[in-house]
C-alpha positions as CSV (number, residue, x, y, z in Angstrom):
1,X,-0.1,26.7,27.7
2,X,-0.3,28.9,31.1
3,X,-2.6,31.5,30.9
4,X,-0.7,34.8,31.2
5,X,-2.2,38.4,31.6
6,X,-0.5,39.2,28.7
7,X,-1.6,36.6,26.4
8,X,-3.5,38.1,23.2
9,X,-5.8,37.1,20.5
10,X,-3.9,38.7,16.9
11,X,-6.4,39.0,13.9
12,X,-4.9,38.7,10.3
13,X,-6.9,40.1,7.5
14,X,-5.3,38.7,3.7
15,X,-6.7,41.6,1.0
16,X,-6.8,40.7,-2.9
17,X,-7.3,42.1,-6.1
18,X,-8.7,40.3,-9.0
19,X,-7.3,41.5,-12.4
20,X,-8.6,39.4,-15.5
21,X,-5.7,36.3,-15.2
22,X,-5.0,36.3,-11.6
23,X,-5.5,37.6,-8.0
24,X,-2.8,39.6,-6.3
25,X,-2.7,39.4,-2.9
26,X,-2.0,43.6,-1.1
27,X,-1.3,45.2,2.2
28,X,-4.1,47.4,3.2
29,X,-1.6,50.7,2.1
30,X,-1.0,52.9,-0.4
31,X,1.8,51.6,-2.2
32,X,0.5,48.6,-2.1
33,X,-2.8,49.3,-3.8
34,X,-1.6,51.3,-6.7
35,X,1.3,48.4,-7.3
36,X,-1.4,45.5,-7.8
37,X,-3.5,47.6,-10.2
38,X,-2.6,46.4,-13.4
39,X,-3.0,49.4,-15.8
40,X,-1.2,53.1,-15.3
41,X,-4.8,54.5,-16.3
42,X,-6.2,53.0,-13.0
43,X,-3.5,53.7,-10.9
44,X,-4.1,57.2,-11.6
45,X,-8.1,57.5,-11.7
46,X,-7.6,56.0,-8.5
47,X,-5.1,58.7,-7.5
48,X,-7.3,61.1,-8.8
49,X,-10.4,60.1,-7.2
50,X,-9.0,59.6,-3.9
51,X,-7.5,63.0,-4.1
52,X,-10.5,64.8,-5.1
53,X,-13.4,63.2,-2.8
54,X,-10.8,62.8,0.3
55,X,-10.6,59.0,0.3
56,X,-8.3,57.0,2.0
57,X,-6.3,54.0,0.8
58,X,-6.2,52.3,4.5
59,X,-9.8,52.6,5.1
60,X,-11.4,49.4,3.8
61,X,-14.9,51.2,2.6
62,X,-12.8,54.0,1.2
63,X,-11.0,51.9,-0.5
64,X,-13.9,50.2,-2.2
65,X,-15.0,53.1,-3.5
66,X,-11.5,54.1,-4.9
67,X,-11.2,50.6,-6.5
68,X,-15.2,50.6,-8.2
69,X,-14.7,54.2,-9.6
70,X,-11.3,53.2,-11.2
71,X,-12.5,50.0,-11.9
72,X,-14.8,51.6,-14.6
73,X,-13.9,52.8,-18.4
């Protein structure tokens, strides 16, 4: 390999979501997030929440909140 000016370092980052029989692997968007949530109830807590608190769904601490308070029952 010649080293080029131009040559770059690219960082992958894998996300998952652990329901109770299996992990599903997600994007870091949206769409994503609310598909691999297993139960309607959740999807919209997490709506909810989000919308209320002004969380965002691509922001990886955001996100953990969003998941934790849907999360619970």
């Amino acid at each position: 390999m010649i080293a080029r000016p131009r040559d770059k370092y690219i960082q992958r980052i894998t996300y998952y979501l652990e329901t109770d029989t299996k992990l599903v692997e997600f994007k870091l968007r949206k769409r994503t997030i609310l598909e691999a949530l297993s139960d309607d109830d959740m999807v919209s807590r997490a709506k909810d929440y989000a919308n209320k608190y002004d969380k965002s769904f691509t922001n990886e601490a955001d996100l953990k909140m969003i998941l934790n308070y849907a999360s619970r029952k």
